[in-house]
N, C-alpha and C positions, 0 to 999 in steps of 0.2 A: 623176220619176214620169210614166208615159205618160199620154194623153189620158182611156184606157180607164180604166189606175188612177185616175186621177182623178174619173172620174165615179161609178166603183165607189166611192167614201171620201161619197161625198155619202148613202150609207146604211150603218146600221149590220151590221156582218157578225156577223151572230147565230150565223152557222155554225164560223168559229174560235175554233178550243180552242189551248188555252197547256200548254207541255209539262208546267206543274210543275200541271194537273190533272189529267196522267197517272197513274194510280196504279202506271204499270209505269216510268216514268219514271226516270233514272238517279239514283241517291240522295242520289251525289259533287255532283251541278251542281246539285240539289236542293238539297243544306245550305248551298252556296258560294253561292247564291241568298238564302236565307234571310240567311245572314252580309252580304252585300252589300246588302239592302234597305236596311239603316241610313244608306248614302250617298248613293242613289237616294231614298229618301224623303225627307230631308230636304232634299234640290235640288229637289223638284217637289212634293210633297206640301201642301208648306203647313200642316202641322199648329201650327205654332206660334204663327204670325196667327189660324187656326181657336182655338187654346186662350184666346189672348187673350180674342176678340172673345164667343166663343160657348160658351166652359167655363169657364171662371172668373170670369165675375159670375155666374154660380147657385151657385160654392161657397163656405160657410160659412167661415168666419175662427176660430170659435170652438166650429165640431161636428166631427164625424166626416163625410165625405160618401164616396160611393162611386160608381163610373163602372168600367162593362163594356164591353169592347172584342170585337165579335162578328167572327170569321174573322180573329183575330190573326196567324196566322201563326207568325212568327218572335219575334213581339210588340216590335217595333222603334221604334213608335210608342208603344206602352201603356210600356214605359220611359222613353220624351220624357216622357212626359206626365206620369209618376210623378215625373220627375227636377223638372220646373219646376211643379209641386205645390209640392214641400217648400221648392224654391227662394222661394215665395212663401209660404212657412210654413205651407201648410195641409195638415192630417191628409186624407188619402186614400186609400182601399182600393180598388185596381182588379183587377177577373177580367180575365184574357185566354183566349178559350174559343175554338176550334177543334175542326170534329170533325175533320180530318184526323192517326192517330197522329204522322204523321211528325212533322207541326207543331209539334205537342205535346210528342214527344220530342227534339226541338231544341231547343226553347225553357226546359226543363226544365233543359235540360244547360249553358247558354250565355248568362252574364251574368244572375245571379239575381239580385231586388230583393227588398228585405223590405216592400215594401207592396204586393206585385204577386202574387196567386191564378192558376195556370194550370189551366187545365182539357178534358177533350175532349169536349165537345158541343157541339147544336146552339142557335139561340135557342129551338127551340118545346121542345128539353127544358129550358132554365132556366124558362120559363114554364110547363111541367109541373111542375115543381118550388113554384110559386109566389114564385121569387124578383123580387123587386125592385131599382131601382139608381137613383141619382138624376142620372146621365149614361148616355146607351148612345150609343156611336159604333162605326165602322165605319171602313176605309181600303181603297182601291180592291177593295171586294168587290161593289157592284152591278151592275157589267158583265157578272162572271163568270155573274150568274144568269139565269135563263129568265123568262118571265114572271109565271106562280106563285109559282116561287121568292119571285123580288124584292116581291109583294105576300104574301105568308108573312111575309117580314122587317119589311116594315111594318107588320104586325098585330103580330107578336113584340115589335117596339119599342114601340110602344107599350103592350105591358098590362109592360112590363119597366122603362121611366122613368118616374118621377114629377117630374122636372123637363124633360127634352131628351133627343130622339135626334137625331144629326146621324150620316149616311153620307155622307162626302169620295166624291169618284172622279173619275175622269178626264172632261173635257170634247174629243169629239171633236175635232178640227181637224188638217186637212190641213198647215197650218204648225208644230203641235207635232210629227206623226207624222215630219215633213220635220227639224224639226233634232233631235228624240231621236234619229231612225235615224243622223245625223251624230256627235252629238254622246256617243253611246256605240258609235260605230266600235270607237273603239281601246282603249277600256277592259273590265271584266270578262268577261275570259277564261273559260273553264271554267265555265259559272253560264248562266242561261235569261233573264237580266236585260234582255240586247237584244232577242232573240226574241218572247219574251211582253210585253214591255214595246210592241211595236207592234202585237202582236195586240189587246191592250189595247188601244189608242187607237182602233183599229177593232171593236173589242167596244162602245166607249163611246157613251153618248150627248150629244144636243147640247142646253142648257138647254129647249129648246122641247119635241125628243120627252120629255125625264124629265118635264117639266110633264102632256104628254099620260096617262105613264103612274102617276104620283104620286098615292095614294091623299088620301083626304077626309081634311082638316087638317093636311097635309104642303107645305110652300114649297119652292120651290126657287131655290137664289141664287146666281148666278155668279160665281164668285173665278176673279181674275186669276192667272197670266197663262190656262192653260186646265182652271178647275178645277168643279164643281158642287158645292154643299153641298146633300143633302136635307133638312131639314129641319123636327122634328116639334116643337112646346112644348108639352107636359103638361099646365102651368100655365092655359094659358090657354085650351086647349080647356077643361079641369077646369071654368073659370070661367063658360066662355058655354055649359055643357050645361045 
């Protein structure tokens, strides 16, 4: 990376867009996308240390509990999640909502669960809806948004959990950007994976500005190796209002 790139990565690039935000975008490298997140997410993602640590001591052993997954996608994650649920014996009902149709109509077609609701909206329409959920998460969707946006979602999260909202996403760094770009050289072909995948990291922020922009009662907590967890508890706002 030149001098220049370099100091340009020291901010974040508000202004790159990711092909598969396209909505004219090719449809072929679009789904081989979607199908390929599964491998991609769970070498960088970190959902599984997140489920540990931060979804599963709030879920019940002996109720029903229920966790919404907002800009699912492919919903590649809300499957993890369903799968190592049951694996720890507990009842779980997750929506995967998405307003993008494609998303939706992927996700529909490709690896169904029987505890897993897909849907295509947004959070302010579940929250028009008046629904509730006692998990609302997120996977690298807070980059993608503008600043409204991303404070929309905070306000959605929270009237939509009664226990926890947590949105994962990428943690800016010039040495992630350095060995993703390396380290999916040579791999998926055909698919937006690499591409987007560094637009990303320059779309992202770094624990400090998310803190800057992180609405009232929202934490934010650094996971290793370059990850942010935002982080909202229901619970204990509930308690000290």
């Amino acid at each position: 990376m030149t001098a220049r790139g370099i100091a340009k990565f020291k901010h974040r690039d508000r202004c790159a867009t990711e092909y598969m935000d396209d909505p004219d975008c090719d449809l072929a490298k679009l789904y081989r996308t979607y199908a390929q997140f599964k491998v991609v997410n769970r070498v960088v993602a970190g959902w599984q240390q997140t489920y540990r640590t931060y979804v599963r001591p709030l879920l019940h052993q002996d109720k029903t509990n229920t966790l919404l997954d907002i800009g699912a996608g492919g919903a590649d994650v809300t499957r993890a999640i369903a799968h190592w649920a049951r694996r720890d014996g507990l009842v779980l009902h997750i929506t995967a909502a998405d307003p993008d149709d494609r998303a939706y109509t992927w996700a529909m077609h490709h690896q169904p669960d029987d505890g897993l609701q897909y849907v295509q909206a947004l959070s302010s329409d579940l929250v028009a809806q008046g629904d509730t959920y006692h998990v609302v998460i997120s996977n690298h969707l807070v980059h993608h948004l503008n600043d409204d946006a991303l404070q929309g979602l905070l306000r959605d999260s929270q009237q939509l959990a009664t226990r926890r909202a947590i949105h994962s996403d990428i943690r800016r760094s010039r040495v992630a950007y350095t060995l993703f770009s390396i380290g999916t050289w040579p791999f998926f072909p055909g698919s937006f994976i690499r591409q987007d995948g560094l637009t990303s990291i320059r779309r992202s922020y770094t624990a400090a500005e998310l803190r800057a922009v992180a609405a009232f009662g929202w934490r934010v907590i650094p996971q290793r190796p370059w990850r942010n967890l935002l982080l909202y508890d229901a619970i204990d706002h509930e308690n000290s209002s």
